[in-house]
Each structure stands twice: as structure tokens, then as C-alpha cells.
C-alpha positions as CSV (number, residue, x, y, z in Angstrom):
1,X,-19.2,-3.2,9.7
2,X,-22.2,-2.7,7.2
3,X,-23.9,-6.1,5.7
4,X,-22.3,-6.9,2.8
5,X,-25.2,-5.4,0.4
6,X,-24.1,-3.0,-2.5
7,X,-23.7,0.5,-1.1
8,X,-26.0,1.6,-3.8
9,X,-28.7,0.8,-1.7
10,X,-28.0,3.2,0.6
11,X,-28.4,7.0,1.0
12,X,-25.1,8.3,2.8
13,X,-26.8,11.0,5.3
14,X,-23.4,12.4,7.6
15,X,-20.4,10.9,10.0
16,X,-19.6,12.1,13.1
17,X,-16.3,13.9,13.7
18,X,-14.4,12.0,16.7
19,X,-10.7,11.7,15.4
20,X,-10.7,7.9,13.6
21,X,-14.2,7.0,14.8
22,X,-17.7,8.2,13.4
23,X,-21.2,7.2,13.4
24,X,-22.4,6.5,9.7
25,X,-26.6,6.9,9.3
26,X,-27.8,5.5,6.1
27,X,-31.2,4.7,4.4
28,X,-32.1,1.8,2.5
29,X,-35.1,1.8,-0.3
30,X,-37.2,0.4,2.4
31,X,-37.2,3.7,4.4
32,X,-35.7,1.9,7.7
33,X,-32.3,3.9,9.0
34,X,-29.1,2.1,9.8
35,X,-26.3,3.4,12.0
36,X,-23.0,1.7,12.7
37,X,-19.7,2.8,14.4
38,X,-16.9,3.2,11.4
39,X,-13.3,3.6,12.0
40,X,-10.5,4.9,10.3
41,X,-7.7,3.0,9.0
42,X,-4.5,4.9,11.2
43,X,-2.4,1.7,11.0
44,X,0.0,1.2,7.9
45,X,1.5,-2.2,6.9
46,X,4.8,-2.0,5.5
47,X,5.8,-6.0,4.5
48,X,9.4,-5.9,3.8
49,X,10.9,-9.2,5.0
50,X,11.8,-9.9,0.7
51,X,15.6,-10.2,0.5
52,X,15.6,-8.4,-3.0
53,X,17.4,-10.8,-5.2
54,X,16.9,-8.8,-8.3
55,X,19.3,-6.3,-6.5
56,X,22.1,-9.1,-5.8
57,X,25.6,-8.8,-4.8
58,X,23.9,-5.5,-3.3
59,X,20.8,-6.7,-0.9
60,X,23.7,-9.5,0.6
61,X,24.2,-6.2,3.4
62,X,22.1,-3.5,2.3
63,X,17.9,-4.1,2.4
64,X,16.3,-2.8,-1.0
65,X,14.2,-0.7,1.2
66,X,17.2,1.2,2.2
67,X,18.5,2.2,-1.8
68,X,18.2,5.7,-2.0
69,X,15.6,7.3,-4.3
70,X,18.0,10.0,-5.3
71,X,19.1,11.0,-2.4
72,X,15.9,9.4,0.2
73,X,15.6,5.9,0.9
74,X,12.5,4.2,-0.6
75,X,11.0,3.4,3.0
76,X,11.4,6.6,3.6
77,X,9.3,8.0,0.9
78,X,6.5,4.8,1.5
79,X,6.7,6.4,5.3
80,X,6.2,9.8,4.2
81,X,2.9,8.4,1.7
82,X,1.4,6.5,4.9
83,X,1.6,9.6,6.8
84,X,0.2,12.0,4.6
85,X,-2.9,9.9,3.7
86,X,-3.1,10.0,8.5
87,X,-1.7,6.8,9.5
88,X,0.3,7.1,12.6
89,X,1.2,3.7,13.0
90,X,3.3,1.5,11.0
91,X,4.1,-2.2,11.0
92,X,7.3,-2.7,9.4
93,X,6.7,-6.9,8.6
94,X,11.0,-7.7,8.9
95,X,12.9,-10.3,8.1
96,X,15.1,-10.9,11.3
97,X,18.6,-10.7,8.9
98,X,17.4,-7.1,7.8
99,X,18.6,-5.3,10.6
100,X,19.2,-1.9,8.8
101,X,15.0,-1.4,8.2
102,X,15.2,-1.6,12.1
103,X,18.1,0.8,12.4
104,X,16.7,3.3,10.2
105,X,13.3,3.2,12.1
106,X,14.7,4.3,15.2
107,X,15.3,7.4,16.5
108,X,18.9,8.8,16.1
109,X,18.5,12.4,17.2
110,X,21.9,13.0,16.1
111,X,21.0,12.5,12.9
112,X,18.5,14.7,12.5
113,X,21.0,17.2,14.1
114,X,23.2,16.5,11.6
115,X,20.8,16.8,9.2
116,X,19.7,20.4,10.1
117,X,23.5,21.7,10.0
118,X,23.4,20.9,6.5
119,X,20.8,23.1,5.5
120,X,18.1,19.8,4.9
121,X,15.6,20.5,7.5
122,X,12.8,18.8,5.4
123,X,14.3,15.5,5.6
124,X,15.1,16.0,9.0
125,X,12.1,16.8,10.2
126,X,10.7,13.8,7.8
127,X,12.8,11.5,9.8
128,X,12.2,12.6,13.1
129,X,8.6,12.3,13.0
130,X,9.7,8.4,13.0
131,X,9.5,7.2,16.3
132,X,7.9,10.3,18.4
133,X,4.7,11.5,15.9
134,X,4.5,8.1,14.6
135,X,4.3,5.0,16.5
136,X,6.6,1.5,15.1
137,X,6.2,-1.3,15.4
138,X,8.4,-4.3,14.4
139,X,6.9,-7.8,13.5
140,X,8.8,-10.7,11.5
141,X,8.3,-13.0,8.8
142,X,10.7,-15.7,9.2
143,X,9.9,-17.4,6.0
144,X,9.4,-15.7,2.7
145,X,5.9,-17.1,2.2
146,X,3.6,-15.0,0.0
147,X,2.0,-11.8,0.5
148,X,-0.7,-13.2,1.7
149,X,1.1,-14.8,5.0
150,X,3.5,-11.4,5.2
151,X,0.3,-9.7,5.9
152,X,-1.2,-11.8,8.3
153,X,2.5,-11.6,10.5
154,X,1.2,-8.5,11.6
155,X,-2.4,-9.4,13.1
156,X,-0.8,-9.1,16.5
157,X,0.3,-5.4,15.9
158,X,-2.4,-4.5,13.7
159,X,-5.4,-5.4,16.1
160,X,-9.3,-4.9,14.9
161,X,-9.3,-2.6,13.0
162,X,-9.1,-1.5,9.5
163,X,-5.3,-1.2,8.0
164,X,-3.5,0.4,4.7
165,X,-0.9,-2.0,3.4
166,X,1.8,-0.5,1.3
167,X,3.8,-2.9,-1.1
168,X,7.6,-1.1,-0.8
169,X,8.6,-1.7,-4.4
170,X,5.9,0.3,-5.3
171,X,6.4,4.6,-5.0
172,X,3.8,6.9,-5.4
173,X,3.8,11.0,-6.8
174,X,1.5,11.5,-3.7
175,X,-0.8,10.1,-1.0
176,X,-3.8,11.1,-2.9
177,X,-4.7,7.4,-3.8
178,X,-4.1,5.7,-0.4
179,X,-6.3,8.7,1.2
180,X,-9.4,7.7,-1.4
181,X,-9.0,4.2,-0.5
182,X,-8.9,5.0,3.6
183,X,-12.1,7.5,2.4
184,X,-13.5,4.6,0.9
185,X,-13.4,2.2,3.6
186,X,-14.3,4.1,6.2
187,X,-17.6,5.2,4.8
188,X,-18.8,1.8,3.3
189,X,-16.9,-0.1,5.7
190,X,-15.4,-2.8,3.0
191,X,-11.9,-3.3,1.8
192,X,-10.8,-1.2,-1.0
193,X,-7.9,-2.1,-3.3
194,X,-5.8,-0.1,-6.2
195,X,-6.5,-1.0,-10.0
196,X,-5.4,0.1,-13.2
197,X,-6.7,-0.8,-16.7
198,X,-3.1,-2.6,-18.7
199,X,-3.4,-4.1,-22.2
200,X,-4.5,-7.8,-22.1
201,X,-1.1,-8.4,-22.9
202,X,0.2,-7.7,-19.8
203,X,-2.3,-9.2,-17.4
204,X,-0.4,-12.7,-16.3
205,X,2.2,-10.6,-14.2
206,X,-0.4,-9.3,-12.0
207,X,-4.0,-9.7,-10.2
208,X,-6.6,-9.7,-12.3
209,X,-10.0,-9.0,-10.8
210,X,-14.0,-9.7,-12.1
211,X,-16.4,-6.3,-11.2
212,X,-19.9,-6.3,-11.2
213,X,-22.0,-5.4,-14.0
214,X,-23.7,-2.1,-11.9
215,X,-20.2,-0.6,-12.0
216,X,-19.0,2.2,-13.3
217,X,-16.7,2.0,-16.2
218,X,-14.7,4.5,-14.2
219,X,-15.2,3.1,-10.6
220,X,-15.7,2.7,-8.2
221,X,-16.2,-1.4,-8.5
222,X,-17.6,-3.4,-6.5
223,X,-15.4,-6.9,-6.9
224,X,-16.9,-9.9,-7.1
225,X,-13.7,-11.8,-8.3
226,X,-10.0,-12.1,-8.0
227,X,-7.5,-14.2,-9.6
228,X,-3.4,-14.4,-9.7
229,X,-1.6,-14.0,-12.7
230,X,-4.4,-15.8,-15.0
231,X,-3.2,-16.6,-18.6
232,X,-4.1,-13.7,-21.1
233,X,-7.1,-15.7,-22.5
234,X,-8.3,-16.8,-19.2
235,X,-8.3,-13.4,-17.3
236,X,-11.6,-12.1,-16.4
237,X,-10.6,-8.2,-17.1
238,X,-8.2,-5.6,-17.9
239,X,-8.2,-4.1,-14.1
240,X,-4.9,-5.3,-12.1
241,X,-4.5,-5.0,-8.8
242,X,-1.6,-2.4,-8.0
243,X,0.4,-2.1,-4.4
244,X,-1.8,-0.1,-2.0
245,X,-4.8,-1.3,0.0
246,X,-7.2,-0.8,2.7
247,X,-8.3,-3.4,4.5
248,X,-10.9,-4.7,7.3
249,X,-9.6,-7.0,10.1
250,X,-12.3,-9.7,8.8
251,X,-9.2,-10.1,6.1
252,X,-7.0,-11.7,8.6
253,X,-9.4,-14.7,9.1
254,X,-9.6,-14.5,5.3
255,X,-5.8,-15.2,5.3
256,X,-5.7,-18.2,8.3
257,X,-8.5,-19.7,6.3
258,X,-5.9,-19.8,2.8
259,X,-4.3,-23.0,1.3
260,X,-0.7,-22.7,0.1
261,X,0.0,-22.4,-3.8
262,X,2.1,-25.3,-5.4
263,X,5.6,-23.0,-4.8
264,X,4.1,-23.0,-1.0
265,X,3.0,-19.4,-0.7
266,X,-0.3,-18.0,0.6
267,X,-1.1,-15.5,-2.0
268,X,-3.3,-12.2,-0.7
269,X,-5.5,-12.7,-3.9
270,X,-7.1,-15.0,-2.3
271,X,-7.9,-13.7,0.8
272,X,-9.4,-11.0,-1.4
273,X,-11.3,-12.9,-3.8
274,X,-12.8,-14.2,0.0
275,X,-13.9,-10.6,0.7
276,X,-15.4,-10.4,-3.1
277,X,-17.4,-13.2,-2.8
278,X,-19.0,-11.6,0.4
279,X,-19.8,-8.7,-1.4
280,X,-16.6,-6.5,0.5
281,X,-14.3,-5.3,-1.5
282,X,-14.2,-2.7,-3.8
283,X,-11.3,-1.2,-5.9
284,X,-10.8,2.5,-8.0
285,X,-8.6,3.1,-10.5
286,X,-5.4,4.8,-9.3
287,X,-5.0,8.8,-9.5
288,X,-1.0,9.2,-9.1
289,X,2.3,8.4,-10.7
290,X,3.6,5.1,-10.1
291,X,7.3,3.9,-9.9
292,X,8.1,0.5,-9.8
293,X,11.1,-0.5,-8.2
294,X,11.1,-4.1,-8.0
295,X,14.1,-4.2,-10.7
296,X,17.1,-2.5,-10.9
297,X,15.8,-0.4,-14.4
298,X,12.8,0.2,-12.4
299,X,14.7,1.3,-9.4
300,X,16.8,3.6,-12.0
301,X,13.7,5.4,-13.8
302,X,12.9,6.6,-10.0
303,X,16.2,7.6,-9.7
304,X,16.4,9.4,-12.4
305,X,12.8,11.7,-12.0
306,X,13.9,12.1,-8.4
307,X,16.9,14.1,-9.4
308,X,15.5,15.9,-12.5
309,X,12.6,17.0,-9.4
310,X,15.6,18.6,-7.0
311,X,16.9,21.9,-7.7
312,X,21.0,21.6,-7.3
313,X,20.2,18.3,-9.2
314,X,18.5,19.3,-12.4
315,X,20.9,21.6,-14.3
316,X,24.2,19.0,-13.0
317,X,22.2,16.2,-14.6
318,X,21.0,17.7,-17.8
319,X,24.4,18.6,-18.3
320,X,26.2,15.5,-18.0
321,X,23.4,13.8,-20.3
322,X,24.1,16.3,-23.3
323,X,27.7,16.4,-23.0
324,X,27.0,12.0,-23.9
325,X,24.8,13.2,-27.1
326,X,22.5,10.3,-25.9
């Protein structure tokens, strides 16, 4: 990985073109050339071991993962995202009373049969990618301990080498974003996070990072700080850390190296602020619609654009709205 000096200081000459692998040349003011071997991040981290309580008497038997975004289940549609932006691996971080993530993951060929007899061969062929294109892998998080220690359950299956982590509650229009930030890691070699700019009023739900003063006011920013759900008066910024990132393996150390929080969880904020302080993490403002589906209104705004999106869907729905004179 490059030395953890602003990549302002270098000139970025070319990559090579082996599949996940490349050799970045760069220049520094001082005229001497530095090459190092880069790799792409191919590996997605799904943690989904939460047992959605906001979705209770529900989540008791069916994982929140599994509610259906109209008529495809969010992991599905997280799945799809990771795939698009060129992972072809994903870590699925379960809890072991989840079985239906599991059952959904594997392959069920007739399924997809079924699937194609009713005329939906995109979904079909969405599915059966799972399992034979893509690689799964299963890991577990016994106990619901923070983001921070759901992440590091998957060191084993992750390996060295750099990672996207997708938060499930969290949809996306596209994988426009998550591609920038697997861009973005590759070529500086540092961890790269989503932001967004929120009125100060809002910052204590979130993670609320410090950027240094050379960055744009449009990114990207290098991070020099991170803090969880600060007070309004006490945050550092308007820029909140959203639910997709790309990561170097040098995070996992980052996370064994974290002290619990007072409710006993080991919060990934920290294990970035880690990475800011060593100069290797930088964020970008996100670039697609976001749906969050952490709460059941949430869940039902998705829903909702979902079906006004599908075809059969549209006209049926419209309908039945006007004939309420809502």
C-alpha cells in the first residue's frame, strides 16, 4: 500500500491491466518514481447477523433481509449492487438463528426454473448467478456486538485484501457509488467511505467525520477524524458517514486493537478514525438515491418507488391511491 502521504503529492502516470491487480507508477515533487502492486476490492461484506427488532412480531421467523422490496428481497438487490460495482465474492456475516439468509444464498435450480416459466427471466438469472458466478461464503456473529466487531467476523473469509462492506438496511438507485469508492481505493490504496452533507440538526444519529483543510468542498476528502453520533454542538462537520465502504485489510488490526463502548459494542468509527489519523481514509459525497430501510416507514417508501418503477405495477397502484382521494 502507498505511505500514508496526501495523494496530492503525487502525479498518477498508468495501472496495469491484470484482472484485480495492477502496478500504480507515481511521482512525487522530488522527481523520484514510486511503484507498488494495487489490488482491487472483488470481496463484498454483507453483515447481517441484526435480528431487526424494529420489524417485530415479523423478524421472530422471517430475517429483515428477506422482506421483499416490492416484489425482490432487499439482499437481493444489496447482491445485485456488489456485483455490478465487480465483486464476486460475498461474505454474508449471519447470525446462526437466521437460517433463511443461508437458504436464499444457495442454489435452488428449481427455482430459477420456476422462475423462467413465469415469464421473469431477469430475476432468474439475478439469482442464479448466486452460488456459480459468484462465490459465498457464510461467517457468524454470535453476539450482536457493534459494526465494528460484525466486520471483523469476517477476517477469516475476507483474507488480505481490500473489501466493500455493504450495510443491508441501506438500498441504492445503482452501483455507481460503491464502483467510485472501489476506483478510489485501488488507485491511492487507502480506505474510502460514503458521506453526505445533513443539516446540523441531524448529525447525532450518525458518523460525523473532520476533513482536512486541502480538501475540496466537493471531495474528495481526505479524513483526518471520525466520531459516533457526537452532540449537535460538539460535531466537527456536516459530512455523515452513510452505509457503503471500501476498505484495506490494515482495518482489521484497526478493529482487534478497539475498546468496547459503555453498551459493550465495538463501533467501526473507530477503527476508522484509526485509519484517519494515519492519513488513510478518504470519503466522497454519495452520487445515487438512497433508501433507508432500517424502519418499517423506511422499509415502506422503498416499497412504494419499487412498484411505481415496474410496469404491471404502476397504473394498478395509481389507481387504487386516487380511488382513496389521499
Amino acid at each position: 500500500m502507498v505511505s500514508p502521504v496526501s495523494t496530492n503529492l503525487y502525479t498518477y502516470v498508468g495501472m496495469g491491466v491484470t484482472p484485480g491487480f495492477g502496478t500504480l507508477v507515481l511521482r512525487v515533487p522530488n522527481g523520484i518514481w514510486l511503484a507498488w502492486k494495487s489490488m482491487r476490492a472483488r470481496t463484498a461484506v454483507i453483515p447481517a447477523a441484526g435480528l431487526g427488532t424494529r420489524f417485530y412480531p415479523v423478524t421472530k421467523s422471517v430475517p429483515k433481509e428477506l422482506l421483499p422490496i416490492f416484489d425482490v428481497p432487499a439482499l437481493q438487490l444489496i447482491i445485485d449492487e456488489a456485483i455490478g460495482a465487480g465483486c464476486d465474492h460475498i461474505v454474508l456475516v449471519n447470525s446462526r438463528v437466521k437460517t433463511g439468509l443461508e437458504t436464499y444464498v444457495a442454489p435452488q435450480p428449481e427455482v430459477v426454473a420456476k422462475l423462467r416459466d413465469q415469464g421473469r427471466d431477469d430475476i432468474a438469472d439475478r439469482l442464479q448467478r448466486i452460488g456459480t458466478d459468484v462465490r459465498v461464503t457464510i461467517t457468524y456473529q454470535d453476539n450482536p456486538q457493534g459494526l465494528g466487531h460484525a466486520v471483523g467476523c469476517a477476517r477469516d473469509a475476507v483474507g488480505d485484501e481490500p473489501f466493500a462492506v455493504l450495510l443491508p438496511d441501506e438500498l441504492r438507485g445503482d452501483a455507481g457509488l460503491l464502483q467510485l469508492l472501489i476506483d478510489s481505493c485501488e488507485t491511492t490504496g487507502k480506505s474510502a467511505i460514503e458521506l453526505k452533507r445533513v443539516p446540523m440538526s441531524e448529525v447525532s444519529a450518525y458518523g460525523v467525520v473532520t476533513v482536512t483543510p486541502e480538501s475540496p468542498a466537493d471531495g474528495p476528502f481526505g479524513i483526518n477524524g471520525v466520531v459516533e453520533k457526537p452532540k449537535m454542538e460538539d460535531a466537527p462537520s456536516d459530512l455523515i458517514i452513510l452505509g457503503r465502504y471500501v476498505l484495506t485489510p490494515e482495518i482489521f488490526n484497526d478493529i482487534n486493537d478497539l475498546k468496547p463502548h459503555a453498551n459493550g459494542e465495538y463501533q467501526l468509527t473507530d477503527a476508522l478514525l484509526a485509519q484517519g489519523l494515519r492519513g488513510d481514509l478518504f470519503g466522497y459525497l454519495t452520487t445515487t438515491k438512497r433508501w433507508d430501510t432500517g424502519t418499517p416507514a423506511g422499509w415502506l417508501e422503498a416499497v412504494l418507488d419499487a412498484a411505481v418503477q415496474n410496469p404491471q405495477a404502476e397504473a394498478r397502484l395509481r389507481e387504487w391511491i386516487t380511488a382513496r382521494q389521499w
